[in-house]
N, C-alpha and C positions, 0 to 999 in steps of 0.2 A: 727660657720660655716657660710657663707656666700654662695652667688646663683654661686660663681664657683664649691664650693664642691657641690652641686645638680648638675651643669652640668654636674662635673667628673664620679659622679654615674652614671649618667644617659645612658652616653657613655658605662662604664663598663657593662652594664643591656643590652644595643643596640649589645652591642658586643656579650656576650654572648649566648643573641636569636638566631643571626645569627650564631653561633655556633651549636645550636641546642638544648642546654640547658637552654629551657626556664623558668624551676624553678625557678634554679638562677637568670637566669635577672628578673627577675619577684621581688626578693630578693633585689637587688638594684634599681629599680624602685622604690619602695615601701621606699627605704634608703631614696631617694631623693625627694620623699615627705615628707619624717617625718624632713628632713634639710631643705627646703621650697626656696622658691627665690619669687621676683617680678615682673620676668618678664615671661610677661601671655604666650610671643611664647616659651619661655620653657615648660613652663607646657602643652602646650596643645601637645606638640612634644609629652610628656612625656606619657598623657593621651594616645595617640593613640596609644605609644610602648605598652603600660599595656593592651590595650584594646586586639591587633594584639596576645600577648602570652597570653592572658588568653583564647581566642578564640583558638588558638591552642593546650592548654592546657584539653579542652572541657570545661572550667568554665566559660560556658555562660551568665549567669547573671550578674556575673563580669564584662565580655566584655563589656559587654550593657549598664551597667553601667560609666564605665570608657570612651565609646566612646561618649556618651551623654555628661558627662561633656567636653569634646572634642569640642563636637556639640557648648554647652552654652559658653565657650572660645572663638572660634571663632567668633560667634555672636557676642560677646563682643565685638571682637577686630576689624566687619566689614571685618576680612578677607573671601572671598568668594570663595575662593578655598579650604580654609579648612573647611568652612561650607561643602563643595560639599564631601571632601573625608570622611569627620565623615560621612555625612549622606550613603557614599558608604559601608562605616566599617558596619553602624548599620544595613543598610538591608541586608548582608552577616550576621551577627549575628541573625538577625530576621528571617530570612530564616531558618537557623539551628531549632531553636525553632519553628519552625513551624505557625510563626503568619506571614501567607502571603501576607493580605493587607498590614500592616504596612511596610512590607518588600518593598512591590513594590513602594510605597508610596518614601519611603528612596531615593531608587533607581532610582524613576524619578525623582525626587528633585535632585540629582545627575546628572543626564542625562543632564536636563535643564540649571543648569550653565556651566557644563562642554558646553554644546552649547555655552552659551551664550560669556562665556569666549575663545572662538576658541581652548582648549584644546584638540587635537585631542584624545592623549594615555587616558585622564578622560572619554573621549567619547565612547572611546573603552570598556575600563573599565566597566562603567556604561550599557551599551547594554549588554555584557557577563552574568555580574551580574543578569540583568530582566531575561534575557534569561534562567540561573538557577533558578531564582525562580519561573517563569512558569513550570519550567518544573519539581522541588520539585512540586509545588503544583498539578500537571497533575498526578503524580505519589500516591501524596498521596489521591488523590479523586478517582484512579483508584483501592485503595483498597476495596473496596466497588462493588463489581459487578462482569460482564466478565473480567478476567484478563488475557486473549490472547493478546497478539500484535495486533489491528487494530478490535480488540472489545469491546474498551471502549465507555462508554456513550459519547453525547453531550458535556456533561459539559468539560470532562478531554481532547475531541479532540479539546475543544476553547485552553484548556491551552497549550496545548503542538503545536496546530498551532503559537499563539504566542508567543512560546519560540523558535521556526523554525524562525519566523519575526528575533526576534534578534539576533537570533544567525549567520542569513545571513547576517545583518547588521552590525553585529562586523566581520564577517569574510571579508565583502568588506572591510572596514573602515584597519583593519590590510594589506591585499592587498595591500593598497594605502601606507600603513606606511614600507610596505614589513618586518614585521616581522612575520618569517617563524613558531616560538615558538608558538607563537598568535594562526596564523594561525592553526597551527596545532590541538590546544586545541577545537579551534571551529570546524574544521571541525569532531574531535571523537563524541561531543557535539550533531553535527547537523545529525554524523548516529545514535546513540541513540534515538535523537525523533522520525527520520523517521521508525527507527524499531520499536519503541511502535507503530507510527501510521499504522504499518502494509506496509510502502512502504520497501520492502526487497531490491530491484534493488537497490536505490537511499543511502540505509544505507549502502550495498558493496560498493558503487563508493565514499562514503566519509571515513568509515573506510578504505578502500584501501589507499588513500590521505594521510589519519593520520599514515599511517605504514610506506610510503614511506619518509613522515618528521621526524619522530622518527628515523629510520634510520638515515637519515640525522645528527640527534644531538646524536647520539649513547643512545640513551634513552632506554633501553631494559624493564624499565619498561611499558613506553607507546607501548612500541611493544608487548610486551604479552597481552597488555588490546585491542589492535586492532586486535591481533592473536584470543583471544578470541571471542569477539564479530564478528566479521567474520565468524568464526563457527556458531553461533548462527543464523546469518541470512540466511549462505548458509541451515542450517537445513529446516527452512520455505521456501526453494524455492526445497525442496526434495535432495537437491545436497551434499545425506549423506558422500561420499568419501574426498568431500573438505574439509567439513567441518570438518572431523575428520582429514586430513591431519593441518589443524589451529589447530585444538586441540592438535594434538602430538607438534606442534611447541610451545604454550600456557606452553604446559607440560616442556619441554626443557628449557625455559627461566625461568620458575617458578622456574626450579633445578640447576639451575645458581646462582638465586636469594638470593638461600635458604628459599625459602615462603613457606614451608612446607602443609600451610590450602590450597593455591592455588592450590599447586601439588594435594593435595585430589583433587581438585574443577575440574582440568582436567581430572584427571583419571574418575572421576566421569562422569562427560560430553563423556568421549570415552567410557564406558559401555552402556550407552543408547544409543551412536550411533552406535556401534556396534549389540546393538541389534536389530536397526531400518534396519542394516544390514545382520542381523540372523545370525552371526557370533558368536554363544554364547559362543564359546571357549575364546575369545578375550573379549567377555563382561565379563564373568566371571573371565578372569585374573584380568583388570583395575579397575573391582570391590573387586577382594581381595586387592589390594593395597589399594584403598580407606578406605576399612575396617582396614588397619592396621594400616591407617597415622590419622583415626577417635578417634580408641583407645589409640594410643600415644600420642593423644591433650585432652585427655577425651571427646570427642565428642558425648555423648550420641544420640543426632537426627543422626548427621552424621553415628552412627552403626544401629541403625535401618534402615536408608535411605538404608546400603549398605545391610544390611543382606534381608530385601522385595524385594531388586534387587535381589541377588544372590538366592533367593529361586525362583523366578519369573524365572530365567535362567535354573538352575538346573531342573524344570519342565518341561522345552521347550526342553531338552535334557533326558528327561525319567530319571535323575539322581533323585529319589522322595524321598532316602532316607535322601541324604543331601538337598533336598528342603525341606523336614519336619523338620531337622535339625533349617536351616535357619529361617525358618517359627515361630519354636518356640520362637528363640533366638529374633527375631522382635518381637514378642505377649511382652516377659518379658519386653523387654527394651520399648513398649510401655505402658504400665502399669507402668513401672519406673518412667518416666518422663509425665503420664498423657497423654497423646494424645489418644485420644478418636477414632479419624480416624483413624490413623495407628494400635489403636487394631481391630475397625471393620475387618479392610483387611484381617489385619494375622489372624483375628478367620474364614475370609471366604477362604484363603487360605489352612488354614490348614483343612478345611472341606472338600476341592475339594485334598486334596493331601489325605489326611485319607481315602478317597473312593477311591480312585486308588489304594493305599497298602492293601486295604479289611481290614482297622482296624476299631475299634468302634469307633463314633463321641465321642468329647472332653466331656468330664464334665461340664454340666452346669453352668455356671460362678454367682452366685452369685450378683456379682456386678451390672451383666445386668440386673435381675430382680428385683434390688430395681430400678434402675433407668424405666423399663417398667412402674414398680408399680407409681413411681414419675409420670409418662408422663399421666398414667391413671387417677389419681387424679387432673393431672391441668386441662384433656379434661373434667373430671366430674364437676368444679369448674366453666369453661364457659361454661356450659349450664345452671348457675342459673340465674333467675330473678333478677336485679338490682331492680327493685323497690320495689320486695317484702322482701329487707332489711332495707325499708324507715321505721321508726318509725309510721308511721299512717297505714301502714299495720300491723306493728305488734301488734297496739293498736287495731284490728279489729281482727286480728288471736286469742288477749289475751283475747277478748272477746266473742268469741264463744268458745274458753276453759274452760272459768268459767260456760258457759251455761252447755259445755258437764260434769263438773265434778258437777253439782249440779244434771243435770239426775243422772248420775252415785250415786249418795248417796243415790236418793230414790230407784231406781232397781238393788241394789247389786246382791240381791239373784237370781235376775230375769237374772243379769250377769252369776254368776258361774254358773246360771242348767239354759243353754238356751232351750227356745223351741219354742213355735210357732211367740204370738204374739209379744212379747218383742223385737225379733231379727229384724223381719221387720222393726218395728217401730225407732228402735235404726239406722239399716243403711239406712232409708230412712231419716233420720234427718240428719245425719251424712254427706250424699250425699248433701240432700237442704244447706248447714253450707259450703262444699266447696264451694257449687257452689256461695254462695254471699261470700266469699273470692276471690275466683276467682276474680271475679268481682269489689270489691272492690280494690285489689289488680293491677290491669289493669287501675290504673289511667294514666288520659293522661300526656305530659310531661309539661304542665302547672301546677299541683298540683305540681310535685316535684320539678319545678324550684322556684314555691312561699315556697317552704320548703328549700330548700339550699337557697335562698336569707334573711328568716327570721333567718336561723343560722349564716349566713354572717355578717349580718347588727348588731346581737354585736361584731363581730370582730372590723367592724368599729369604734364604739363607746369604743371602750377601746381603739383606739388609737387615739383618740382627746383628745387636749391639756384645760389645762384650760387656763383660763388669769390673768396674774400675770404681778403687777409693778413692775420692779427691777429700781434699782439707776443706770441705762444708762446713756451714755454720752450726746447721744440722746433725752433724758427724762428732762435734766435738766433745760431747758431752758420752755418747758413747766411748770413743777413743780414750776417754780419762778414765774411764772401768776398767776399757781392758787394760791400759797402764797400772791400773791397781791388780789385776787379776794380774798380768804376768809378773807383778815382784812378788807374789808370796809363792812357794817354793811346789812345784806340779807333781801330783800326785807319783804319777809315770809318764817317761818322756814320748808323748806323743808327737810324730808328725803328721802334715799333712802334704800331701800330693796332687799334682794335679794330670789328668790322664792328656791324654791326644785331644780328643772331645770336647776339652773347658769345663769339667764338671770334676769339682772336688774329692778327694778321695782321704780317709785317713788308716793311718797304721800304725798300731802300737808296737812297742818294741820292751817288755816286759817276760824277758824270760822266751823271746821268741811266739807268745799267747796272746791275747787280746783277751779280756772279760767283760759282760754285758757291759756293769758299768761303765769303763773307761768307754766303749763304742759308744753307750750314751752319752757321757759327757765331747766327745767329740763330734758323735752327733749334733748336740744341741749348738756348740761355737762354730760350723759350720752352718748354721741355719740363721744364729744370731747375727757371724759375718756377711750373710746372704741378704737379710732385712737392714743391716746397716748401709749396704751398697745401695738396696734400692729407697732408701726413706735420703740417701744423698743423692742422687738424679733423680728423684720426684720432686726435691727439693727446689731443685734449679729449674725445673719447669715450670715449678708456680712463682716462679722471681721474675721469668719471663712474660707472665700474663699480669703481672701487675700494671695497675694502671695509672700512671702519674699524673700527678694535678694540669690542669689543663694551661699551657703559656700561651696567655694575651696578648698580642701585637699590641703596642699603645698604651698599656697597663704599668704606669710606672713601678704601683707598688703592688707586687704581687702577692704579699698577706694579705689583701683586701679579699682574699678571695680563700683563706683558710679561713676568718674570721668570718666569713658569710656560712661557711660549710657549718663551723662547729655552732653558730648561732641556730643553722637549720636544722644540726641534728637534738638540741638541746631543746627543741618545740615541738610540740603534740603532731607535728607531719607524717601521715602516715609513710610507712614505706611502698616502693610498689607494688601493686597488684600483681594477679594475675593475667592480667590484661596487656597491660605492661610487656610483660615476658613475652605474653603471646606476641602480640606486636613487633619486637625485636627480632623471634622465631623467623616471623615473615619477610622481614629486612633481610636478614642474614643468607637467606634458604635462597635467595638467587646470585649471590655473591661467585657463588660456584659456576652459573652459570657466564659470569664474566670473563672466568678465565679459558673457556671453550675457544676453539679456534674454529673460525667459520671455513669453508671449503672456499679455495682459490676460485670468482668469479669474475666477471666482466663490469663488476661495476667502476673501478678506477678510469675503465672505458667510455665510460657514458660522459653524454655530455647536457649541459643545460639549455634549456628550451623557453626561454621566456615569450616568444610568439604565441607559443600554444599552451592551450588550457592547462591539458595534463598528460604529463611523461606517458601514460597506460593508454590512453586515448588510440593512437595507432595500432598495437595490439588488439584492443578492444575489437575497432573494426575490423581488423583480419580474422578475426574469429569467427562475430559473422559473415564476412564474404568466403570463408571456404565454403558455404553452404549455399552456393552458387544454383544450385539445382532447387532447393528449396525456395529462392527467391520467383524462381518464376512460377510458380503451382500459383493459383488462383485463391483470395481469402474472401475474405469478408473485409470489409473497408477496417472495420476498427482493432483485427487483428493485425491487416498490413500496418496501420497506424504506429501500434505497439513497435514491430519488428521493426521499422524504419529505425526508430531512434538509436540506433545501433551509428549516427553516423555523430553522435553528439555525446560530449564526456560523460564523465561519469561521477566526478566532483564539481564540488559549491563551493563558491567564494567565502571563505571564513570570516567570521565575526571578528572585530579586534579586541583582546583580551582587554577586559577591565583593571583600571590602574592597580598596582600588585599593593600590596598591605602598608609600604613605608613606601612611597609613590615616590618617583622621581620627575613625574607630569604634575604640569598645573594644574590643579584643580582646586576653586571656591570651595567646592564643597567638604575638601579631602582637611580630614583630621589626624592623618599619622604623619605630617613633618615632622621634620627635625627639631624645630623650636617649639610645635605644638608636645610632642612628648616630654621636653625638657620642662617645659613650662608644669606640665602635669606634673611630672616628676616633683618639684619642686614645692606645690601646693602639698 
């Protein structure tokens, strides 16, 4: 086989991506590296098809893989437009994975030649790009705290301000190129931040925008994610009627679709707004729906979600017997699936519906009082004394016990038939014995930092090396001197020695005397053999950080790629910057953080929710319903407004990413195929 059958493959692999079946290309991709070719712009076409479907395939690693070799190709080859699109690939894949320096990193290294290069579409590109991964990373720092719209910390309103930056920036930059598609994608983008950041106004006037271009392109998918999210912000502006008029439309498009989780996802959305409307007839219908499209996807969250609604309803309409109903059927299915919140609720729901039917409170749950009992035992466990588990306490504790058990031997009997004087005297010892515990005990924290540092300091010492010659490449030129030094005939016979310690020692043996000289010259070949040891284990450390030429999958001949090196270093290419370096710095500096072990949690526990909007949604609202007392105080219409929407998520339907730099979708317009690069290439 020869580098046309790895082109034909390769095509066939391009084709069927864009097909939609990217196993298979995935399948021939993979052909036409095992058939190989020489030349490097196929392969790196090649890389980026593999990268673009394995990225969509979710096998991310893969990707990152496969687009880095991309990256090292390009570099090769000085091409600098392909440098720019691998690094756009990688931070789109580095995003995913959630390593979001590196990502950003990628993506202004992107940014920058597509500048520099006048590339408008890479520029666009690249701004879109930062602008998702702020706004990943604004989203995933916001799980950690207030998770309202426009009550997130400092931190997550830097990221998501500068994910607003560029996403304004690519929507101007598209403007100018007038495409309308572009456009579109930025402005759904740009209401999504604005609705985390809590501006509702500014997120209607751009999800409006994005409905009105989806129209445009008959896109009904983008129009249900801007029908949605439109609801969601008329809800935080109190404006319950619109919002569920977007919802019924959300609902409508979903059953077109055939997205059966969305349709739950709507109907679900119009019961809480119907109940913000007190329209519980109507909550209660689009909640049984929900319940019923929960259970036809096994949706276990989504049927507790519906069954706590629908008990919550039925309550508010004196209906108690099917609230308890409900109620229970939410306890089980929280217990099913572990959710520890969702049983609190239903066991305090069913506590407040059980006193209204005048029934007996529930049976004591078992479960809860080993866990009271757990909680009790860790509050008793911090209140003890750290120090008084230091070993020099306990050597002071062991020794007023041997005190009290040698009393104890002489006044046994004086023990079993107490009476007057013996008893005194026993708790008055006994008292004076704690109180210099006590005492003893209440060292400052200098005693115990000289006790963890004296158990430290053999840590250290078991992890120093000795010193040893090895037959180094390094060594051997030394080793020929001293081969020369020791045939000519030694002044006086010196030895040397070595003590208990490991540290060198010499002794002359010259009339029983030693004279400066001879110490100094035995000085100095101890110091010489001292520096030869270590210039041969420093040696072998830098043979280990070498770094070898990089091996191409598919790359028949692999001097293709020393003869690009030596081509590149023999031309005016500057070396790197500083910039450069710094860059690297930043990549590297989390690498650390990878190897961190996270603390054993419940998340292996969880399960997936596709009925409902969003996993946090539940909590959300338990948060505000502990504030049970607050709901009923009297406001103002347009602050109750505000507070209500506590019954509705707290995320936006996302934009779908724009095709990645070496696309594996069809698109007329798109110029990094595979045969369009080759074809460049070739000109």
């Amino acid at each position: 086989m020869d580098s046309s059958t790895c082109l034909e493959l390769a095509l066939e692999g391009e084709r069927l991506c864009k097909a939609g079946d990217c196993r298979a290309g995935v399948a021939f991709f993979e052909a036409a590296i095992q058939t190989g070719t020489d030349d490097l712009r196929t392969l790196s076409a090649i890389y980026s098809q593999l990268g673009n479907a394995y990225f969509y395939l979710g096998e991310y690693d893969k990707a990152m893989d496969y687009h880095k070799l991309d990256l090292t190709v390009a570099r090769t080859m000085g091409d600098r437009l392909g440098v720019a699109k691998a690094s756009g690939n990688l931070g789109n894949t580095l995003k995913v994975m959630g390593k979001f320096k590196e990502a950003i990193c990628c993506c202004e290294r992107h940014l920058s030649i597509s500048q520099e290069l006048e590339d408008k579409v890479g520029e666009g590109r690249a701004l879109y790009n930062l602008g998702n991964v702020y706004h990943a990373q604004g989203k995933h720092l916001g799980r950690i705290g207030p998770q309202e719209p426009g009550g997130f910390s400092d931190e997550v309103k830097h990221c998501l301000q500068k994910a607003v930056e560029y996403y304004a920036a690519n929507l101007r930059l598209m403007e100018e190129l007038n495409d309308r598609s572009a456009q579109g994608r930025a402005c759904g983008n740009l209401g999504n931040t604005h609705y985390l950041l809590g501006n509702f106004t500014q997120a209607i006037s751009y999800h409006s925008e994005r409905l009105a271009i989806a129209k445009e392109f008959g896109d009904k998918a983008a129009e249900r994610r801007a029908h949605s999210n439109l609801g969601n912000a008329h809800i935080f502006l109190g404006k319950f009627e619109t919002a569920a008029d977007h919802y019924k439309k959300t609902l409508h498009l979903a059953q077109e679709l055939g997205d059966r989780a969305v349709e739950a996802q709507a109907c679900y959305s119009l019961g809480n707004t119907y109940t913000l409307l007190r329209d519980f007839a109507m909550a209660i219908q689009y909640h049984l729906r929900h319940l019923a499209i929960a259970e036809e996807l096994k949706d276990k969250v989504g049927e507790g979600r519906a069954c706590w609604s629908l008990g919550n309803a039925y309550s508010a309409t004196n209906n108690n017997e099917k609230a308890l109903h409900y109620a229970t059927r939410h306890l089980e299915i929280s217990k099913e699936i572990g959710d520890k919140t969702g049983q609190a609720a239903a066991q305090m729901n069913l506590s407040d519906i059980r006193k209204v039917l005048g029934l007996p409170p529930a049976p004591f749950d078992q479960d809860s009082a080993e866990d009271n009992k757990a909680r009790t035992r860790r509050k008793s466990m911090e209140n003890m004394d750290l120090l008084k588990m230091t070993p020099d306490a306990k050597g002071v504790l062991r020794k007023y016990q041997s005190e009290d058990a040698g009393i104890g031997s002489h006044s046994s009997e004086d023990a079993r038939h107490p009476v007057n004087g013996p008893t005194s005297y026993t708790s008055s010892s006994h008292a004076d014995k704690n109180k210099s515990i006590n005492e003893e005990s209440s060292m400052d924290d200098d005693s115990f930092f000289e006790l963890l540092s004296r158990f430290q300091s053999k840590r250290m010492d078991d992890q120093r090396c000795t010193l040893s010659i090895d037959g180094n490449k390094e060594n051997h030129p030394n080793q020929q001197q001293k081969s020369d030094r020791s045939a000519a005939p030694p002044a006086s016979a010196t030895t040397q020695t070595r003590d208990h310690g490991g540290s060198l020692s010499s002794t002359g043996s010259t009339n029983g005397t030693t004279t400066p000289s001879d110490s100094g010259a035995n000085n100095c070949g101890v110091l010489e053999e001292l520096m030869e040891s270590i210039a041969g284990m420093q040696s072998r450390r830098m043979d280990e950080q070498r770094a070898s030429l990089p091996q191409l999958p598919g790359l028949n001949n692999q001097q293709v790629i020393l003869q690009r090196l030596s081509v590149a270093a023999s031309d005016s290419t500057p070396l790197p910057d500083d910039n450069f370096f710094d860059m690297l710095m930043r990549c590297q500096g989390s690498r650390i953080e990878d190897q961190r072990s996270s603390l054993p949690n419940e998340s292996s526990l969880t399960h997936s929710a596709p009925t409902v909007p969003d996993d946090d949604f539940f909590s959300l609202i338990m948060r505000f319903q502990s504030g049970r007392l607050e709901d009923q105080r009297s406001t103002m219409p347009l602050e109750a407004a505000s507070r209500s929407t506590s019954n509705h998520r707290t995320t936006t339907d996302e934009e779908e990413p724009p095709p990645p730099a070496a696309s594996t979708q069809p698109s007329n317009t798109s110029k990094d195929g595979l045969v369009s690069r080759l074809v460049k290439g070739r000109k």
